[in-house]
Structure formats: structure tokens, C-alpha cells
C-alpha positions as CSV (number, residue, x, y, z in Angstrom):
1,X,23.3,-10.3,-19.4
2,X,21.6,-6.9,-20.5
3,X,23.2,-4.1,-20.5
4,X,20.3,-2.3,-19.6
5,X,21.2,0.3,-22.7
6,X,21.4,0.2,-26.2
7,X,22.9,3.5,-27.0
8,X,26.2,4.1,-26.9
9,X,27.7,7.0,-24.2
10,X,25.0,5.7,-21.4
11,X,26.1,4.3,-18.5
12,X,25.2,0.6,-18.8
13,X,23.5,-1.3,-15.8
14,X,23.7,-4.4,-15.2
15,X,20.7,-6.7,-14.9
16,X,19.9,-10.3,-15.4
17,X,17.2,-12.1,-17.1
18,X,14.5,-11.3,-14.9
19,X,15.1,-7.7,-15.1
20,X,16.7,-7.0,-11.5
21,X,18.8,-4.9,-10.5
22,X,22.4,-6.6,-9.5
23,X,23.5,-4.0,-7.2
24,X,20.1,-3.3,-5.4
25,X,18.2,-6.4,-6.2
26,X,15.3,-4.3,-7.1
27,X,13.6,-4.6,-10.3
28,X,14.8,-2.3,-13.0
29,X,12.1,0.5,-13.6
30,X,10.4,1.4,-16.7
31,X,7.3,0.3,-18.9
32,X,7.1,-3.8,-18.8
33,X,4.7,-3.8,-21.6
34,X,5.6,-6.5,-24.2
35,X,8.7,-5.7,-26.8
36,X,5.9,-5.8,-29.4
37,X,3.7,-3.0,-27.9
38,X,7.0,-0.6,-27.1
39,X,8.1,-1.2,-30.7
40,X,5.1,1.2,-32.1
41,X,5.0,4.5,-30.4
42,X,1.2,4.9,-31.2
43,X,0.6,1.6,-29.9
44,X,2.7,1.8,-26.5
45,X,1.0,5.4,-25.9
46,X,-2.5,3.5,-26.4
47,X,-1.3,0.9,-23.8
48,X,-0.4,3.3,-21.7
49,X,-3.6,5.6,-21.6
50,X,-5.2,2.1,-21.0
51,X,-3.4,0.8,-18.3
52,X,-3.8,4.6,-16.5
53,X,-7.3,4.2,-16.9
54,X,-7.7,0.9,-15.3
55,X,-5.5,1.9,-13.1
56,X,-7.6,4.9,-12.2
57,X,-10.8,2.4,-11.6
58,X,-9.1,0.5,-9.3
59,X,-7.9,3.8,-7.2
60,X,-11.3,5.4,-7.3
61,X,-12.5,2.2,-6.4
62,X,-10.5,1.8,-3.4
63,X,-11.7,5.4,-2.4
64,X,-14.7,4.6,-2.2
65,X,-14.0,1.7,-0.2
66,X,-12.6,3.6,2.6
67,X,-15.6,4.9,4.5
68,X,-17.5,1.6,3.5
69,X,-16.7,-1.8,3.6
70,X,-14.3,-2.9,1.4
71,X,-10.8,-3.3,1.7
72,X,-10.1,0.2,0.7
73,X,-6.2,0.3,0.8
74,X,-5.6,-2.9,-0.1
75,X,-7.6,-1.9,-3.4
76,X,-6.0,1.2,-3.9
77,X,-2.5,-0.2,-3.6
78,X,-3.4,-2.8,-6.1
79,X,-4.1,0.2,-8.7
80,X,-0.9,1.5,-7.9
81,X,0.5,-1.8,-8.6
82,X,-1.6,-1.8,-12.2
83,X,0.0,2.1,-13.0
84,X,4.0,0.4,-11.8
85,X,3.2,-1.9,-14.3
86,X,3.9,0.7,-16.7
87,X,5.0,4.7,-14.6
88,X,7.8,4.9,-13.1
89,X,6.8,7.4,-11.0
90,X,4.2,5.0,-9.6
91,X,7.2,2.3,-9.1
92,X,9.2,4.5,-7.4
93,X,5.9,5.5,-4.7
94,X,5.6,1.6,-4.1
95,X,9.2,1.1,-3.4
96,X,8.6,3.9,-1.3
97,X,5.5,2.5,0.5
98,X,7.3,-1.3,0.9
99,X,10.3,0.4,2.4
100,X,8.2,2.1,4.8
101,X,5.9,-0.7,5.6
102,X,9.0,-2.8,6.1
103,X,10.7,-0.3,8.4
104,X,7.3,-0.1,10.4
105,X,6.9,-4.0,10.9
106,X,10.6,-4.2,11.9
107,X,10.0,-1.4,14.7
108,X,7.1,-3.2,16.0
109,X,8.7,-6.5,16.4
110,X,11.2,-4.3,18.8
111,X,10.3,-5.9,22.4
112,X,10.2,-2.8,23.6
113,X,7.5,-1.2,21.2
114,X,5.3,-4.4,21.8
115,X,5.5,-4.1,25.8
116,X,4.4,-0.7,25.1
117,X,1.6,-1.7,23.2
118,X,0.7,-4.2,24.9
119,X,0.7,-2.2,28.1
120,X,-0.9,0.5,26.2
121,X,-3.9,-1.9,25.3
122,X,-4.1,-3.2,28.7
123,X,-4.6,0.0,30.3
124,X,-7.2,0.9,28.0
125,X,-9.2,-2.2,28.2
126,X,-9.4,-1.6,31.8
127,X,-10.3,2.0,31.5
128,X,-13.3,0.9,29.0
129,X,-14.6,-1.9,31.7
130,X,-14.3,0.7,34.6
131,X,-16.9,3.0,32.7
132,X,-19.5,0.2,31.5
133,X,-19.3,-1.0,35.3
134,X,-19.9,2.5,36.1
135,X,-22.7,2.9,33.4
136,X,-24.1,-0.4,34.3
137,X,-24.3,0.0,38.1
138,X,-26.0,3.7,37.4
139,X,-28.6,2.7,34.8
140,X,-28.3,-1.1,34.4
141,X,-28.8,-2.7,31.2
142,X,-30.8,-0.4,29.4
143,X,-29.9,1.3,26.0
144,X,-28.0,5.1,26.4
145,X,-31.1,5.9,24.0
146,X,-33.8,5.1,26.9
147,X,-32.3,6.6,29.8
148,X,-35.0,9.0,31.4
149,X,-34.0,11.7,34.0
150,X,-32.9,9.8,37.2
């Protein structure tokens, strides 16, 4: 068991092996950069301007991503995941973002959000056939581009 604190007068947490949380199951937050590397303050701060740098690549990368193809958030949450390695203020933004995603898939396996979708997409499928039967029976298949004045 680690106490989670080596100096005397702090509160101690307890957390196992692994580095989890007892009481919240979460993992503990804070740098996980090797006990050699956190030893030698010049050494952990190099670390650290790496890892925000990679970091940053990735996120800029997924930026880009997001108007072309690419799997733009998926990328960008993966550099988060690269700066939680080592920030907590970027571990606390994906415990965040999990909580949320979680609550969001919960409330759409509620029946009646997925009626509602599902009625939702129905309605709007059949509003989108109803104007390309419209635009076929006016102009027939020919492009929007090479319509002339009828």
C-alpha cells in the first residue's frame, strides 16, 4: 500500500499498486514519468516540455483533421491523452470528457430518447424522398447545374 505522501502533516491517500484511487477507482493524478526522470528536476522539466510538445503535434494535428479527412477528434483526444500522461490539468479535462461521454451514451440507450430518434430520422428521410420525387418529376434526372428556364 502507498500512502500516496511522503511528508509528514499531509493527508495520506490510499492507493494500491497500480496507482488507483481506493475510494473513486480512478487513477491517482500527477506526472507518470519514470521515478528516474522525477528524481532530477532539470530532467523531469525536459520531459515535460517534451511530452507538451508532442502533445501539441498531435492536437494541431487533429485540427487540421477536422475540416479534412482524418479522424480529427479522435486525434486530438489522443494528444490529450499524451499531455495526461504527464498535466494534471489535462487529466482532469479527460475525466471530464469520459464522464460526459458516458452520461451521453447512457441517455441515448433511454427507450425513450431512441424512439425519438428514431422517429426523428424517419420523418426526415421521408421529407428528403418527398423533395427528390418532387425534383425528379419537375426536371427528371438531370443535374441542378443543367437545369435551363422551364
Amino acid at each position: 500500500m502507498n500512502t500516496g505522501s511522503n511528508k509528514p502533516g499531509e493527508a495520506a491517500v490510499a492507493e494500491d499498486r497500480t496507482g488507483t484511487d481506493e475510494v473513486t477507482g480512478e487513477r491517482a493524478l500527477g506526472s507518470r514519468a519514470p521515478e528516474f526522470i522525477k528524481a532530477r528536476r532539470a530532467l523531469h522539466l525536459s520531459w515535460q516540455v517534451g511530452v507538451f510538445i508532442v502533445g501539441l503535434a498531435v492536437v494541431v494535428a487533429g485540427i487540421i483533421m477536422l475540416p479534412l479527412p482524418g479522424p480529427g477528434w479522435v486525434v486530438i483526444f489522443g494528444g490529450m491523452a499524451i499531455w495526461a500522461t504527464e498535466f494534471v490539468w489535462a487529466q482532469l479535462v479527460l475525466r471530464w470528457t469520459k464522464r460526459k461521454v458516458t452520461e451521453a451514451a447512457q441517455r441515448a440507450l433511454d427507450p425513450k430518447v431512441r424512439r425519438r430518434n428514431i422517429i426523428l430520422t424517419s420523418v426526415g428521410l421521408v421529407i428528403i424522398a418527398v423533395l427528390a420525387g418532387i425534383y425528379l418529376w419537375k426536371f427528371g434526372l438531370q443535374m441542378p447545374w443543367k437545369i435551363k428556364d422551364q
